[in-house]
C-alpha angles and dihedrals in degrees: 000000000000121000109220114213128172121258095245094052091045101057089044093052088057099035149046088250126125112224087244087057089043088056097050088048087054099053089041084060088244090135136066132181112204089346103311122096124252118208093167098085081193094062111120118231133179122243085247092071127105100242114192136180110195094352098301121123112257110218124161114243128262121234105300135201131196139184116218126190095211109215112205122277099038114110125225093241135095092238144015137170093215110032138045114258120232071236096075093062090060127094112188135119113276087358084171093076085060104094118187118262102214119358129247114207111238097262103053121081131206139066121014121164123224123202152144095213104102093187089051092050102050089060087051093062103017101104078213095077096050099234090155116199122228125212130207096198135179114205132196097229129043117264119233120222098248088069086082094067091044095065100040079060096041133245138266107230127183126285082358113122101206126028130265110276109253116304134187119247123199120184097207091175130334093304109006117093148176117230126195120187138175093200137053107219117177099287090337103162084056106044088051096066086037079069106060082052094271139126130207123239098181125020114184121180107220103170152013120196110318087330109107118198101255112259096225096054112109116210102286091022111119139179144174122269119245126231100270092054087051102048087049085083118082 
């Protein structure tokens, strides 16, 4: 059965235009529904009909996906009164309908995923379904060995009543480390080390899942992920 929208809304829902934009469009004979021009932005049409703008056809957009290198100083949230969004270095249609699958704090750079699939999203960040997260991370103090033990068993953070579940632990050079999780505690990354009595400097997501942050994307790039990145989630 068709769904019947008005023209206005319609042209809103599949671009970045306001309803009072789509109405000017409209009046300026921008706009054609199944080849004749429509000049009334409160005309109903059915979901059937060939929209166009322009004279570009109007389709709303399948499920996306998208890779972000977060630079510092960019905050994981569609919107904020003090601090620029991972949102504002994207340029895509509608790109408020795109919500952040697995958070980054303000201060840690690297891979954030970007998507409207809500399904897609909730196995990103659900420890259920095991998308563990790996850390590049730079530490004040030199890490001991027997950290790496102390990891693989979880550890005891602070107010928590029960340890982290396993992690990974990779001593890269005296403090610089590699981190793997399969949970997203409050700072967690952070407070572990917090919890040997170390602090990190530098805290760079490299990888979530199988999904590896791009190579070539320079902090603020972003793309979209390819088929085989987004099957990998599953």
């Amino acid at each position: 059965m068709a769904k019947f929208l008005r023209l206005d809304k319609a042209v809103s829902q599949v671009t970045d235009l306001s309803r009072a934009e789509v109405k000017r469009a409209a009046k300026a004979e921008r706009i054609t529904v199944n080849g004749a021009v429509i000049t009334d932005p409160a005309m109903k049409i059915a979901d059937s009909d060939d929209l166009c703008l322009d004279g570009e056809l109007l389709q709303e957009a399948g499920p996306r996906y998208f890779m972000v290198h977060k630079p510092l100083g960019y905050v994981s949230a569609t919107k904020d009164s003090e601090h620029p969004t991972v949102l504002d270095l994207i340029d895509e249609p509608n790109k408020q309908k795109l919500h952040i699958a697995g958070r980054l704090d303000i201060d840690t750079t690297g891979l954030v995923l970007l998507t409207d699939d809500g399904q897609w999203s909730h196995m990103v960040t659900s420890p259920r379904h095991h998308c563990d997260k790996t850390y590049y991370a730079h530490l004040a103090e030199r890490i001991d060995e027997s950290a790496v033990e102390k990891f693989a068993k979880g550890i005891w953070l602070n107010n928590e009543k029960k340890r982290t579940k396993p992690a990974q632990l990779e001593i890269l050079y005296a403090n610089e480390v590699r981190i793997t999780i399969g949970e997203g505690r409050y700072h967690q990354v952070k407070r572990m080390f917090a919890a040997l009595d170390n602090r990190v400097l530098e805290l760079h997501r490299e990888r979530i899942g199988d999904i590896a942050l791009d190579e070539d994307l320079e902090p603020g790039d972003y793309r979209p992920l390819t088929a085989e990145e987004i099957a990998s989630v599953h």
